[in-house]
Structure formats: structure tokens, C-alpha cells
C-alpha positions as CSV (number, residue, x, y, z in Angstrom):
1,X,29.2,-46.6,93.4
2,X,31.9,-44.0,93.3
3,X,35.0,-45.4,91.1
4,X,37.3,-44.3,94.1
5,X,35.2,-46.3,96.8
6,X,37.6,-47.8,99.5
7,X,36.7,-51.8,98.4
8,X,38.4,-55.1,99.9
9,X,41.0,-56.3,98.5
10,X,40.1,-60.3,97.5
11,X,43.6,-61.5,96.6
12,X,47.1,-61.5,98.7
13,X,49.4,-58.5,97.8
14,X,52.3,-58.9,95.9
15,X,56.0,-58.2,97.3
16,X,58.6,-57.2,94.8
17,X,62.5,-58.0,94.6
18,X,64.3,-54.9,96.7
19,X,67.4,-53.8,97.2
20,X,68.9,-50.9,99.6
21,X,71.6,-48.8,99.1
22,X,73.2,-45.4,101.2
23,X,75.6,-42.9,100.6
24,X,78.8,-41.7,102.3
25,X,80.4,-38.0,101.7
26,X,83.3,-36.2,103.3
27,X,81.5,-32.3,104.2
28,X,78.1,-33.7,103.9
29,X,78.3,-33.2,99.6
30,X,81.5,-34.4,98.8
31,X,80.5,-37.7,97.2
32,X,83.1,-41.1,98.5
33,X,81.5,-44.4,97.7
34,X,77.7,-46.0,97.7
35,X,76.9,-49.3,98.6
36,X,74.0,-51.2,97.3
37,X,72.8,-54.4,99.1
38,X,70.0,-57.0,97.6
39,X,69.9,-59.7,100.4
40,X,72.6,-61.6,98.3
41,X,75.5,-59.5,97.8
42,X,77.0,-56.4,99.4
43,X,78.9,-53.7,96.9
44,X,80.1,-50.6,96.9
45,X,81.1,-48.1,93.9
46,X,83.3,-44.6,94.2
47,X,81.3,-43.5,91.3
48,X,77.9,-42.5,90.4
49,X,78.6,-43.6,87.0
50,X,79.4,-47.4,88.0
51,X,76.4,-47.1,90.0
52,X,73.9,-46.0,87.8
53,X,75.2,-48.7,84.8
54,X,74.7,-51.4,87.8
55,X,71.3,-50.2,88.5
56,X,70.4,-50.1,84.8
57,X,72.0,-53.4,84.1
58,X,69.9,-55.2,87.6
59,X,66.3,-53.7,86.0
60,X,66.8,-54.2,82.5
61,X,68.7,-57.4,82.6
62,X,68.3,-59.6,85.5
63,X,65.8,-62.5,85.3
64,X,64.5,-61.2,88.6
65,X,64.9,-57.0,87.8
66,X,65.4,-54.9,90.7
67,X,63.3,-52.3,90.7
68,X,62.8,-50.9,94.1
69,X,65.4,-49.4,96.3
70,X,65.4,-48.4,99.6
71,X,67.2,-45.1,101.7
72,X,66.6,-44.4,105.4
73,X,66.0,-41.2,105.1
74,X,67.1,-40.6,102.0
75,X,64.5,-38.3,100.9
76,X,66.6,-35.7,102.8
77,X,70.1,-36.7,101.6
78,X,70.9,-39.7,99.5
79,X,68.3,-38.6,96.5
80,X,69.5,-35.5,96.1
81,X,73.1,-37.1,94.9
82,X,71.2,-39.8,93.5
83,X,68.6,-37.1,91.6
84,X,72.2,-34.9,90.7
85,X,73.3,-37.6,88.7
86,X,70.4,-38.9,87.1
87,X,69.0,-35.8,86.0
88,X,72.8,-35.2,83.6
89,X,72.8,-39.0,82.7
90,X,72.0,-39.5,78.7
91,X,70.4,-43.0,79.4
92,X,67.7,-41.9,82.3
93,X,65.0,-40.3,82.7
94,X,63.3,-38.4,85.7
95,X,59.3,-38.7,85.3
96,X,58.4,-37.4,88.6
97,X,59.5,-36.7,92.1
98,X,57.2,-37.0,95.1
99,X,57.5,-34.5,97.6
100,X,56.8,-35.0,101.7
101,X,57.7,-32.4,103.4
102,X,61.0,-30.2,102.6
103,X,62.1,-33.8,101.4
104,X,61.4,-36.4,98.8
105,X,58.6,-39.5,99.4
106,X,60.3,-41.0,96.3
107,X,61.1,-40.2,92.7
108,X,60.9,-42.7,89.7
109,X,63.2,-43.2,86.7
110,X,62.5,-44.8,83.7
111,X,65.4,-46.5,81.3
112,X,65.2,-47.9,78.1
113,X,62.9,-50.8,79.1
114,X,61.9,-50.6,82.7
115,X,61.2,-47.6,85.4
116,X,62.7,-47.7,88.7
117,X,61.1,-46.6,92.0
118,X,63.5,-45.1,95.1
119,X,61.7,-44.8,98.2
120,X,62.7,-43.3,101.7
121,X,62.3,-46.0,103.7
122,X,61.5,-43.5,106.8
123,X,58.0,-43.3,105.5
124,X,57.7,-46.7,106.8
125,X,59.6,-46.5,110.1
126,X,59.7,-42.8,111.9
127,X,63.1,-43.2,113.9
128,X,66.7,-43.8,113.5
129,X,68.4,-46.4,111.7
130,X,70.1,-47.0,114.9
131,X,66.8,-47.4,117.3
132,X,65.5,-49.2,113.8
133,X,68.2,-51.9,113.6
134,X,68.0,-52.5,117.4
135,X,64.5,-52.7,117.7
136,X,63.9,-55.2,115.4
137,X,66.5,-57.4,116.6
138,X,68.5,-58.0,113.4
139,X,72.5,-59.2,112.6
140,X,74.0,-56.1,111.5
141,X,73.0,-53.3,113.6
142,X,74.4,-50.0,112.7
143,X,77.7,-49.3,114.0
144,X,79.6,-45.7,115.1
145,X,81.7,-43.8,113.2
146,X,83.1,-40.3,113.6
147,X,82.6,-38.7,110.0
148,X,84.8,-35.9,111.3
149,X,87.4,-37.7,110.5
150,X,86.4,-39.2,107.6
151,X,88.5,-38.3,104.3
152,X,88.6,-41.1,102.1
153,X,87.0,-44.5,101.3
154,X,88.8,-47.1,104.1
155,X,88.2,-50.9,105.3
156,X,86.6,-48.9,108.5
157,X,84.4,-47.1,106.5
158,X,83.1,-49.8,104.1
159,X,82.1,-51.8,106.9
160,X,80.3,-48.9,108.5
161,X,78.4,-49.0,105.3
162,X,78.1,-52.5,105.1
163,X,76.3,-52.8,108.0
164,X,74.1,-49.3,107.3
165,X,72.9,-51.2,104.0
166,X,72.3,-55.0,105.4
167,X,71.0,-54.0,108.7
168,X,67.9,-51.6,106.5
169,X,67.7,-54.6,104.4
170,X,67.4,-57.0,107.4
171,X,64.8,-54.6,108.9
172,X,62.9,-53.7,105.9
173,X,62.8,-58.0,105.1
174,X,61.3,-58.6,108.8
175,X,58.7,-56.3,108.1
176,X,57.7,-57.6,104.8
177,X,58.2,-61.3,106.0
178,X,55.4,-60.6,108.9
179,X,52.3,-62.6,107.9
180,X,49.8,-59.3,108.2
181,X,52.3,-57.3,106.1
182,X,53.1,-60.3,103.6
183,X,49.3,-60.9,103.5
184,X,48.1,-57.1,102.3
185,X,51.5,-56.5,100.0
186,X,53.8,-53.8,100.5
187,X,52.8,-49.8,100.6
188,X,55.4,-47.2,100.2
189,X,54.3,-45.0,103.4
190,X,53.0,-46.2,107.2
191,X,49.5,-45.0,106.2
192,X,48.9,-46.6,103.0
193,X,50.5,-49.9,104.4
194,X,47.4,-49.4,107.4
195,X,45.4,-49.5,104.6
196,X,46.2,-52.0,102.8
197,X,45.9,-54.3,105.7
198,X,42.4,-53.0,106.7
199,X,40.9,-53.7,103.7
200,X,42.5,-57.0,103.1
201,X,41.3,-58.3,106.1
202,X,38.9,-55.8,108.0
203,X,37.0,-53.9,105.5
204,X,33.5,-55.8,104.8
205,X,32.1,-53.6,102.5
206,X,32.7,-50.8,100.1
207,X,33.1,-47.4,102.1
208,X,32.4,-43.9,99.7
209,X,34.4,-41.3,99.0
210,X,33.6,-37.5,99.5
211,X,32.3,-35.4,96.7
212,X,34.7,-32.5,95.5
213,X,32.2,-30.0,97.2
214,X,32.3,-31.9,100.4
215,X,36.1,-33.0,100.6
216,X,36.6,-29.3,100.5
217,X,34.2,-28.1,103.7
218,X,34.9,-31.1,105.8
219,X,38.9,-30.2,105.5
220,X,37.8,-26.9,107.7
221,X,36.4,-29.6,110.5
222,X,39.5,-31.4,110.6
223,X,42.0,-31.1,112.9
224,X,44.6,-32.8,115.2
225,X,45.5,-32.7,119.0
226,X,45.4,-30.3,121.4
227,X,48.8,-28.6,122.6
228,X,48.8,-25.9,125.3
229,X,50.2,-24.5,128.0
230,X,47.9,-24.0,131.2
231,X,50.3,-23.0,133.9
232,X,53.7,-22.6,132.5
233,X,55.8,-23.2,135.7
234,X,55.7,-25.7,138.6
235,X,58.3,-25.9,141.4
236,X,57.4,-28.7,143.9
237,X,57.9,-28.1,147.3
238,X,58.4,-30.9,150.1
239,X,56.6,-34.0,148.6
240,X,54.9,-32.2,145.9
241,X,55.2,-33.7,142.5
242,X,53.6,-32.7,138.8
243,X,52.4,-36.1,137.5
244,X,53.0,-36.4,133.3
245,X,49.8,-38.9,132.3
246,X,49.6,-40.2,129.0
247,X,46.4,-42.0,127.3
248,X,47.2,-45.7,126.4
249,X,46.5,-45.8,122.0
250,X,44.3,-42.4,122.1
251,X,43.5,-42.8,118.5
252,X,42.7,-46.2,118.5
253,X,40.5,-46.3,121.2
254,X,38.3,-44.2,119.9
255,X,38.4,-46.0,116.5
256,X,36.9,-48.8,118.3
257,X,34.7,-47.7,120.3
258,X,32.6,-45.6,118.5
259,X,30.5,-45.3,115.0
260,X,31.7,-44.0,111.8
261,X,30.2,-41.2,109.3
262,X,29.9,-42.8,105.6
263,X,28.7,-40.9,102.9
264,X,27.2,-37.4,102.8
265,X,23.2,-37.8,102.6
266,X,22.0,-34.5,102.8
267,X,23.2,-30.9,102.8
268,X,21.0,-28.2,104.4
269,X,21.4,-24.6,105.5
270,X,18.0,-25.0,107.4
271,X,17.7,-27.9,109.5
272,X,19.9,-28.4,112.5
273,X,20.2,-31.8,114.7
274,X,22.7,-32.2,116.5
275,X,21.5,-35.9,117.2
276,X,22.6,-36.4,113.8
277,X,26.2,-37.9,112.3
278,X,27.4,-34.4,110.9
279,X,29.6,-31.0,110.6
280,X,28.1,-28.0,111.1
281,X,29.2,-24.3,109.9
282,X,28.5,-21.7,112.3
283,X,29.3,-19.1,114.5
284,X,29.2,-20.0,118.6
285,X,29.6,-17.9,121.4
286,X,31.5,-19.3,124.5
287,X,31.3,-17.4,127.7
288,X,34.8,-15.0,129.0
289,X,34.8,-17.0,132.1
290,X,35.4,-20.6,130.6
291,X,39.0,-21.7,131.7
292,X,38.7,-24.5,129.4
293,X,37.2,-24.4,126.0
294,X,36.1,-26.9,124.1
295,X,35.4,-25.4,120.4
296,X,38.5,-24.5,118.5
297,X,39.3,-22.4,115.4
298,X,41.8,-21.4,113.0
299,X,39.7,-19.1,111.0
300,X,39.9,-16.3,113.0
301,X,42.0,-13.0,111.2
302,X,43.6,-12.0,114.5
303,X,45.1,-15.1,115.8
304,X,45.7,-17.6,112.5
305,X,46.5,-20.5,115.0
306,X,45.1,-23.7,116.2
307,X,43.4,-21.7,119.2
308,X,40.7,-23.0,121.7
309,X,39.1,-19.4,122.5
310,X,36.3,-18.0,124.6
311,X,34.0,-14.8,122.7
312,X,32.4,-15.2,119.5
313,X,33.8,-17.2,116.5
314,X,33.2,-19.1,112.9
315,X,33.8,-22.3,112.1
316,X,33.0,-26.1,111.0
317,X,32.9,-28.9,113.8
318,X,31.2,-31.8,114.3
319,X,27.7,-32.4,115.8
320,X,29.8,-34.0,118.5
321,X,31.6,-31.5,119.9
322,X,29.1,-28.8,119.2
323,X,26.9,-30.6,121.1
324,X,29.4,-31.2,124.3
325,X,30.1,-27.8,123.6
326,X,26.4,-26.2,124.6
327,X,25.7,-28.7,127.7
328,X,29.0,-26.8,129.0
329,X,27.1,-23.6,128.8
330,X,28.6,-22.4,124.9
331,X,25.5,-21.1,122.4
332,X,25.0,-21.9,118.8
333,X,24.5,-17.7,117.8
334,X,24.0,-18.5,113.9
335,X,23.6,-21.5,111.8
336,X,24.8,-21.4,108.2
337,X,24.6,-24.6,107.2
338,X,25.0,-28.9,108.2
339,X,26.6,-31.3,106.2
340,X,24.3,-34.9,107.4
341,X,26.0,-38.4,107.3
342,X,25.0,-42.1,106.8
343,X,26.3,-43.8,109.7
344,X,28.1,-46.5,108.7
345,X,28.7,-48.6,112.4
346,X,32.1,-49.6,114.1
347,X,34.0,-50.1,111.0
348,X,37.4,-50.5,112.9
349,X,36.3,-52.1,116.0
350,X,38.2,-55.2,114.6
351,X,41.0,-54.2,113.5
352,X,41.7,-52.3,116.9
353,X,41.3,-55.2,118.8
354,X,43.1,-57.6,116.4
355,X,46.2,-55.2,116.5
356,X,46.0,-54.4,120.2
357,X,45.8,-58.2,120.8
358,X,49.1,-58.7,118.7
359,X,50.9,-56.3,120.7
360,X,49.7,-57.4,123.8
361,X,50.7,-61.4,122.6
362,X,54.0,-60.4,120.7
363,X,57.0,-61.9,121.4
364,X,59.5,-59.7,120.2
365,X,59.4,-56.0,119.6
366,X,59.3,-56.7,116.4
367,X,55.8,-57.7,117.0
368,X,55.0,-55.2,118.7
369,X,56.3,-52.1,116.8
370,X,54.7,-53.0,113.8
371,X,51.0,-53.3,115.8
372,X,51.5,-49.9,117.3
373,X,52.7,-48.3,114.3
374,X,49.5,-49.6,111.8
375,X,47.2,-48.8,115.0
376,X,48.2,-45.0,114.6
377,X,49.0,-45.1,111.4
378,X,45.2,-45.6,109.5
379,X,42.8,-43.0,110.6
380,X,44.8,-40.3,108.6
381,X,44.8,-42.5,105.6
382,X,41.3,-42.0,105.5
383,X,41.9,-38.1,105.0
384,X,44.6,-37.8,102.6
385,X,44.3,-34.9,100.2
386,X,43.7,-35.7,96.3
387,X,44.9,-32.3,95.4
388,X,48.7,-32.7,95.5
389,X,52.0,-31.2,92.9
390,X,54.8,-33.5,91.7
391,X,57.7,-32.0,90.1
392,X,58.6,-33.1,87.0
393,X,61.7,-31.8,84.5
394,X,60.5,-29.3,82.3
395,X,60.4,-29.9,78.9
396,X,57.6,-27.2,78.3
397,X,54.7,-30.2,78.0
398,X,50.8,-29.1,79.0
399,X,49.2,-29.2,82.3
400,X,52.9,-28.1,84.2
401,X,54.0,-25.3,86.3
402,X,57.1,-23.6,85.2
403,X,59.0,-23.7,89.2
404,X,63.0,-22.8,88.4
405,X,65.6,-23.7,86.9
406,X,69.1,-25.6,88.0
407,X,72.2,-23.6,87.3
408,X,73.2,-26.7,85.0
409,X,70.3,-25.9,83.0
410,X,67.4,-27.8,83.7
411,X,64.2,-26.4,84.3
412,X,61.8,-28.2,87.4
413,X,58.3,-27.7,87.0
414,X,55.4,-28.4,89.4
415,X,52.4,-30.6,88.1
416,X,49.5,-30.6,89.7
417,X,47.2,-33.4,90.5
418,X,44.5,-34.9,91.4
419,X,45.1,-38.6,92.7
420,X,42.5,-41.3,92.0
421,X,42.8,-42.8,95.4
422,X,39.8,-43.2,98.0
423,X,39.3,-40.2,100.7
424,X,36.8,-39.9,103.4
425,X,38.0,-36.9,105.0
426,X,34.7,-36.7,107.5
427,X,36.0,-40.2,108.7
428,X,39.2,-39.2,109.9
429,X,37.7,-35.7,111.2
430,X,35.6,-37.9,113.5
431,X,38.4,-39.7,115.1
432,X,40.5,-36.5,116.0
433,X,37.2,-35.2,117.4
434,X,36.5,-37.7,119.4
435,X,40.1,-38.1,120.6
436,X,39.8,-34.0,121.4
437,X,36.6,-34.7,123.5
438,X,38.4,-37.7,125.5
439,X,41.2,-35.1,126.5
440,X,38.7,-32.8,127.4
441,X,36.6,-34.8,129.6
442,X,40.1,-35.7,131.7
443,X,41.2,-32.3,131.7
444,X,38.1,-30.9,133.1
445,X,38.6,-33.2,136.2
446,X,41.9,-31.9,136.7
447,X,41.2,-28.1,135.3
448,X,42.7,-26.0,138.1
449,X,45.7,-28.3,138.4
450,X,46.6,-28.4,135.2
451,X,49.6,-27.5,133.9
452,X,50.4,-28.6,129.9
453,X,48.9,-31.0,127.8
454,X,49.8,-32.3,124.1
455,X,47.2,-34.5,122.3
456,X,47.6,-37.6,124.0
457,X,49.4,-36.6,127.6
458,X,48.8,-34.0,130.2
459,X,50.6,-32.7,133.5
460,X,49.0,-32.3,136.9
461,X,49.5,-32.2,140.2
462,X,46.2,-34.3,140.5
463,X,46.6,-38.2,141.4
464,X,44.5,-39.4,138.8
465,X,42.8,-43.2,138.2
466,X,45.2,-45.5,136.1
467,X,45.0,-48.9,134.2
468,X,46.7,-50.7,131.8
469,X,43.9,-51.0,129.0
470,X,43.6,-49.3,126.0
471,X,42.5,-45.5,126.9
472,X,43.3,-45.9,130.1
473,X,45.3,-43.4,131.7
474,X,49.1,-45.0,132.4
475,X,51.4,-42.6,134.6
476,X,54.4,-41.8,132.8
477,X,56.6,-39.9,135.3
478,X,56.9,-37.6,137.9
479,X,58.8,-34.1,138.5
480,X,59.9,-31.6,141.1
481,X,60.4,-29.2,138.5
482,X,59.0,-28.1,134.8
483,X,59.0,-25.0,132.9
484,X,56.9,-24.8,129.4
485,X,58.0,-22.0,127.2
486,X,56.0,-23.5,124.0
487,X,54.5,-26.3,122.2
488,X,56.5,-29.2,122.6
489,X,59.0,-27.5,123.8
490,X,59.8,-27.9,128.2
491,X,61.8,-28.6,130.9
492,X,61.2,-31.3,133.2
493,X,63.8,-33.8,135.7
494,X,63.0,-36.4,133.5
495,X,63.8,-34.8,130.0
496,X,64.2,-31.7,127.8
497,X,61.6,-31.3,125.2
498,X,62.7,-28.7,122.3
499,X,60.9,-29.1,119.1
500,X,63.6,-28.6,116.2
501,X,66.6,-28.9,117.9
502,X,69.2,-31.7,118.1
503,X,68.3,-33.7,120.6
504,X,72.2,-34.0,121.5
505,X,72.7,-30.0,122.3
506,X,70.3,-29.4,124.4
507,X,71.2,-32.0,127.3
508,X,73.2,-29.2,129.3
509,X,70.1,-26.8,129.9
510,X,69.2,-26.0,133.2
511,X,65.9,-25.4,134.9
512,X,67.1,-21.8,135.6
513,X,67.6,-21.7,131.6
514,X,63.6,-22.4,130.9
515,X,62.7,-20.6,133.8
516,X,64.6,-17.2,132.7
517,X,63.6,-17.6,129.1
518,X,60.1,-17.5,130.3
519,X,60.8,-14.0,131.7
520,X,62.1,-12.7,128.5
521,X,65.9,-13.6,129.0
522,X,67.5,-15.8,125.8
523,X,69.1,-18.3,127.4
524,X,68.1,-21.4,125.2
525,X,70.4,-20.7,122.1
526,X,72.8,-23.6,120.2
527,X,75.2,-23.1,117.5
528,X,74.4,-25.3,114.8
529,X,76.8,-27.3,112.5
530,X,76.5,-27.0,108.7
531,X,74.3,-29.2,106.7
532,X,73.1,-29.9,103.8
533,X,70.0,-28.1,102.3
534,X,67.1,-30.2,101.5
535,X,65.5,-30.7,98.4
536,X,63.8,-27.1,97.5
537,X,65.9,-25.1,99.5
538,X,68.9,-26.5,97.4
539,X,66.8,-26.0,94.4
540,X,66.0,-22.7,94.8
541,X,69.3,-22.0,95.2
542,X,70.3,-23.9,91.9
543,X,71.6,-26.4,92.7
544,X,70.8,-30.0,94.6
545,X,73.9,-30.4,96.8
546,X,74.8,-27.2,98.7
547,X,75.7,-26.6,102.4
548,X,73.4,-24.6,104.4
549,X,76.2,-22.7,106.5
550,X,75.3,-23.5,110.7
551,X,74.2,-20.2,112.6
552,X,72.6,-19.5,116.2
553,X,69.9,-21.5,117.1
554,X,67.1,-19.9,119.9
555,X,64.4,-19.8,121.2
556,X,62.7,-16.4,119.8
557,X,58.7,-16.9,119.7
558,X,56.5,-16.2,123.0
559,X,53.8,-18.5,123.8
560,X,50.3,-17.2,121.8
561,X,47.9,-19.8,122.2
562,X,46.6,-18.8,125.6
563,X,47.2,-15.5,127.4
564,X,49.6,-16.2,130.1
565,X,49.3,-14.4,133.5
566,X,51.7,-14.1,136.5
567,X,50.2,-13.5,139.9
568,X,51.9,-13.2,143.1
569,X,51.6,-16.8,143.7
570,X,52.9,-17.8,140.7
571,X,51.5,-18.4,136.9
572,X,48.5,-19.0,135.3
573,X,46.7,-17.8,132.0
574,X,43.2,-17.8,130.5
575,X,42.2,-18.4,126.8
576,X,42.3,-15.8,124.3
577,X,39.2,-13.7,123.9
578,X,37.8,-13.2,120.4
579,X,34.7,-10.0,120.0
């Protein structure tokens, strides 16, 4: 048995001492005052120096050291003061930063007896502190403030804070303090914390990981939902109405309702069976005329996007979809090789149901949040890649990447490595293939009505069945009008999608706005506000707090995922054709 087999876990996790803390700045970088919270006592210092002694004193001290703290989102703001100071301070030490996305995961640092962990608490709960604090119901939800007019450290302000640090600390307690979390221990993201509950309570029996050799061909088989744009403008006339559907728990429906691939039991480049659990490599050619593909790539030179194409193509997908693929009238043209695997049953039939249950039973939202967010939360556990950087402070030691250097003269290098952590990438591959294939089948009875669809949802002007079990269809809303210019980005009466941009400056956009931008007229442009840069960009700019100066904002790219068509009744398109 592989040393990095998934395994139960036999004992109840453990759950640490904690303490929160958040930062308040006049211009975004000019520091006032942090206040630190640890369920007992609320304070607040106007210096990082008082801070940082505090922090030492509580880990290397205390008969119960602190030596976790908490930011909402402080992987894209609080760390980088936090980071600024520590990184000049003769008593610490940075050992390693942990990136997620432009921002930081965490980053650990180590005093003269102890080593102390800062987390972004986001990593745990996607969404506001505001919709956090309310959701779960606690004393101090966060309060308003305008920081334009915020100067200087005042009774107004500390109790803004105040109630920033004990409401996270409320919130973060609940969550702990729930008998499933309590149970498995604490995890620093959503995904391991899925995790950790599955195999405390779920997981029956060791589960392999991939080899290197496989890890790195099932990675070209996996891939997420389907976004695209079918007919890119509706404008109902009379009673007419585009319908927005959206699948109850996509992901975990399919998680329980089918079987699992385990370990990889044979490799071949001359035996296909497509009865079997597998991914094959291949090339497949799908007729012009097909409106709706189901095969996908990203390999292709021409069009290096997520693309479901018609013509000829490469790629890796699963036995599943190629085999859905050729009853629809697609051919298998050549056959390079099959990756074949043990099937290992309905490993999270159980914990979908259990989950499900307990939001169905909950009694407060509390409840309920927490079920929804492990249900989506655990299939891309299963794929996490091994291969992953740290940065570390260069002090010219082996195994590091030289990356840049701060303007106060520290170098940052990158460290590469390979984390000795369980991953079954073909698990999680099967789960977003299966979730691909349930879209398809309800697009395809909807296919010349269609409009948009994005993973889990879809528009049509179709009356389709509805129920209120999981991966059943539940009718979301209905429109008179919609526009979709891109991915995630739309117009309807009911709201205004536009990925990247502040959710507050787009609310004054117009139908007519979408609708002429879709002709080639920039309408959809915002002036954006200085902010902060995040972690590298600030980096490679020398320092860690610098303002990134606001500029126009717009909509620039046109829609290249499908070809889009306008006819004299309106618009259509049909998918792009690869030779």
C-alpha cells in the first residue's frame, strides 16, 4: 500500500487555541491600529511593533500558546502588513508562505521556541464577512463604516473593529463547535476540511493514490463545467419568458449516484473497451452538423480554450463520455492509448445522503451552510496537485528558486515541492464528467431553445420538469429580457452578471448597454478606485504595500467559444470547427 493512500482516520481531530485579528489603514497602506481577539479579550495596538511582541509573548509564554490566527481575507490585505513587518523584525522568522491565487493561503513564522501559523480564514468560507456574520447568526455582526473619512484611530473606528474581530471569531467558533467539524478536527481550506470529515466517518477502506506517470495523463482528462453562450440575445414578446434552471447539488448527485475509479490496473495502447472504468487518449471526429457537442478539448493550437468543438481533435476523456459521445453519431478515428481502473463502488453515496439530510433537517443556516459547503467542497480534494512552489526568503540554501528581491533588500525565492498528501486525480475527473454528461442530457431536450448555460444552470424558453430533490431541476427565475456578451458575464431583469467587476458599479447598466456591446459598441466600462496590489504584483514591484493606481474598466474581449451568428430573425451560433 502506497505511503500516501487516503486511510480513515481512527481518532477525533484535535482543535487548537485561536485567535483573530484585522487591520485598519487610512489609503488602503497607511497602517492605523490592529485588533486582535481570542474569545476572552478584545485589543487593539497602533503599532506593529506592540503587536508582534504580543504575539511572541501569547506563543512562547502562555500556558495555553496561541498559535493560530485568523484574517477574512487576509491573504489579499492584512498579511502583506503583517509579512512587511515580520520579514524586518530581528526576533522572527519567515519559513514559508503559501500561495492561492494572486494571494496568500497562509504563511508561518517561527520565534525563538514556537512557530506560528496565519491563515485566511476565506479559505474556509467564500463570501463576505458581512453575509458571513449574518448567516451564521452570531452577536457582533459587522457593522458600516465610511473609510473615506477615516483619518485617525477613534472610539467609532475601534468599535468597527471590534465587532470585525469578534464577529470572525464568533463565526469561525460555530463552525468548529459543530459536532461533524469538532469530530474530524480542523483543516485550513473548505476542501481539506471535506476531507477530513470523509474519512473520519465515511471512508471504509484505504483508497490509492495515482502513480507520477498517471497523475500526469489523467490531469489532461480533467476538467470542470461547461460555460457557453448558445443564443446571445432574447427579447420576450407578449407572455414570452426565458426560464434560468439550475440543477439542485450537481456535484453531489452524481457523487452518489454512481461508481468510483480506484487505482490504475492496466495501461495499454492496444486494447480498447469502452465498457471499462477508464481515460482514453485519442483523436475523435464529430460531425459539422452537431449543434451540441459533447467531447471537449483544450489541446488544440488554434483555439487554447475550454472548447466543445465539431471536426477532428486530440485528447484524453473518459470511457464515459466517449462512449455517449459515439451513440450521438461522433467516431473514435485513432486510438493511442487507455489508462484501465479498479472500480472501487459508491464510495460517497453516504456521505451525500448524510450531508443532504443535515441540510434538509437543519435548523438554522448555520446548519445548513456548513452541509452545502462540504457537499461541494470534496470531490476536488480528491485532485489536488502535489507539484506546488512556496516562497521562502532567500538566504541562498539548495533546492530554491532565486524569484526577486524587495527594495529593502530581501531576496524571495520560490521552492518547489512535492507534497506528501493523497491524490486520486481520475476520481475527481469522473465526477466533473459525469456532472458534464448530466448537463448534456438536459440540454439536448431543450437544444434549439437554448440560450446560455454555466455548469450547473441553463436558460430556455422551454417549460421544463421540476422537483425539489437532489438533481432535480428547481426554476430559478424568469426574464423578458437577457443579453450574454461572455462567460459569466449577462444581463437579465433579475440581475447583472459581470465576472471581475464590483458588484456595486455595475447596478446602473441598461439592457440597451449589453445589447449594443454585443454589436461592437463599448458601453460596459467603470472607473475603478485605487487599491492595493496583491502579494506578487506588489512584489514585483519591490515592495509589499503599494497602491495599484484605479483606471477604466471594460468590457474588451468578444465571445470565442462558439461562433456566433446573426440572422434576420435574430441570433444564433454553431460550434467551432476544427480540420
Amino acid at each position: 500500500m502506497s505511503q500516501l493512500s487516503l486511510t480513515p482516520l481512527k481518532t477525533p481531530g484535535k482543535n487548537e487555541a485561536f485567535s483573530v485579528l484585522d487591520i485598519e489603514a487610512t489609503k488602503w497602506i497607511n497602517f492605523l491600529t490592529i485588533g486582535v481577539y481570542d474569545g476572552d479579550t478584545f485589543i487593539h495596538f497602533e503599532k506593529l511593533d506592540l503587536f508582534i511582541h504580543y504575539i511572541i509573548h501569547r506563543s512562547d509564554h502562555d500556558s495555553i500558546p496561541i498559535r493560530r490566527y485568523y484574517a477574512h481575507f487576509g491573504g489579499i490585505y492584512d498579511f502583506l502588513f503583517l509579512l512587511d513587518a515580520f520579514l524586518r523584525h530581528p526576533d522572527l522568522s519567515v519559513s514559508a508562505i503559501t500561495p492561492r491565487g494572486s494571494g496568500i493561503l497562509s504563511f508561518t513564522v517561527r520565534t525563538a521556541r514556537n512557530r506560528i501559523v496565519f491563515y485566511d480564514s476565506s479559505a474556509l468560507f467564500p463570501f463576505s464577512l458581512k453575509k458571513l456574520t449574518h448567516s451564521f447568526g452570531v452577536t457582533h455582526r459587522k457593522m458600516e463604516i465610511d473609510h473615506s473619512k477615516v483619518t485617525r484611530v477613534t472610539p467609532q473606528l475601534l468599535k468597527y473593529l471590534k465587532y470585525d474581530c469578534i464577529g470572525l471569531y464568533e463565526s469561525l467558533k460555530k463552525f468548529f463547535k459543530t459536532p461533524i467539524i469538532q469530530d474530524a478536527g480542523a483543516a485550513a481550506t473548505l476542501a481539506g476540511q471535506a476531507l477530513k470529515v470523509y474519512r473520519r466517518r465515511y471512508l471504509d477502506r484505504p483508497i490509492e493514490s495515482l502513480s507520477v506517470s498517471c497523475d500526469h495523463f489523467m490531469r489532461r482528462a480533467y476538467a470542470g463545467g461547461r460555460t457557453e453562450i448558445f443564443k446571445p440575445l432574447f427579447e420576450g414578446k407578449r407572455s414570452a419568458h426565458l426560464h434560468c434552471y439550475d440543477v439542485n447539488s450537481l456535484y453531489p448527485f452524481v457523487m452518489a449516484d454512481y461508481e468510483f475509479p480506484g487505482s490504475c490496473e492496466e495501461v495499454t495502447n492496444e486494447k480498447l473497451d469502452l465498457s471499462k472504468m477508464g481515460f482514453i487518449e485519442g483523436e475523435v471526429l464529430v460531425p459539422e452538423g452537431t449543434y451540441l457537442p459533447l467531447l471537449w478539448t483544450r489541446e488544440n493550437q488554434t483555439f487554447k480554450k475550454f472548447i466543445f468543438p465539431t471536426g477532428r481533435f486530440k485528447g484524453v476523456w473518459s470511457t464515459l463520455e466517449l462512449k455517449e459521445a459515439i451513440e450521438l453519431g461522433a467516431k473514435l478515428t485513432d486510438f493511442k492509448q487507455a489508462y484501465y481502473f479498479t472500480n472501487i463502488g459508491p464510495i460517497f453515496k453516504k456521505y451525500v445522503e448524510d450531508l443532504y439530510q443535515m441540510r434538509l433537517d437543519s435548523k438554522d443556516e448555520v446548519q445548513s451552510i456548513i452541509a452545502k459547503l462540504l457537499l461541494n467542497s470534496l470531490y476536488g480534494r480528491f485532485g489536488i496537485n502535489r507539484e506546488r512552489e512556496k516562497l521562502v526568503i532567500d538566504q541562498g540554501q539548495q533546492g530554491i528558486i532565486p524569484y526577486l528581491q524587495l527594495k529593502s533588500g530581501i531576496r524571495i525565492a520560490k521552492k518547489p515541492i512535492d507534497l506528501k498528501i493523497f491524490s486520486n486525480v481520475a476520481i475527481a475527473a469522473w465526477v466533473t464528467a459525469l456532472a458534464r454528461i448530466h448537463m448534456h442530457r438536459i440540454m439536448r431536450k431543450c437544444e434549439k431553445t437554448l440560450y446560455y448555460t454555466d455548469t450547473d444552470s441553463l436558460f430556455t424558453t422551454e417549460e421544463l420538469p421540476t422537483g425539489s430533490g437532489i438533481g432535480k431541476l428547481k426554476l430559478e427565475y424568469s426574464t423578458r429580457q437577457a443579453c450574454f456578451l461572455l462567460p459569466k458575464t449577462y444581463y437579465t431583469d433579475h440581475k447583472i452578471v459581470m465576472k471581475g467587476f464590483d458588484k456595486k458599479k455595475i447596478t446602473h447598466f441598461k439592457f440597451e448597454d449589453f445589447q449594443d456591446s454585443l454589436e461592437g459598441e463599448i458601453r460596459l466600462q467603470i472607473k475603478e478606485e485605487d487599491k492595493p496590489f496583491r502579494l506578487k504584483g506588489a512584489m514585483r514591484r519591490g515592495k509589499l504595500l503599494l497602491i495599484k493606481k484605479g483606471a477604466d474598466k471594460r468590457i474588451k474581449s468578444l465571445y470565442d467559444k462558439r461562433v456566433l451568428i446573426k440572422t434576420q430573425n435574430g441570433w444564433d451560433s454553431r460550434p467551432i470547427h476544427l480540420n
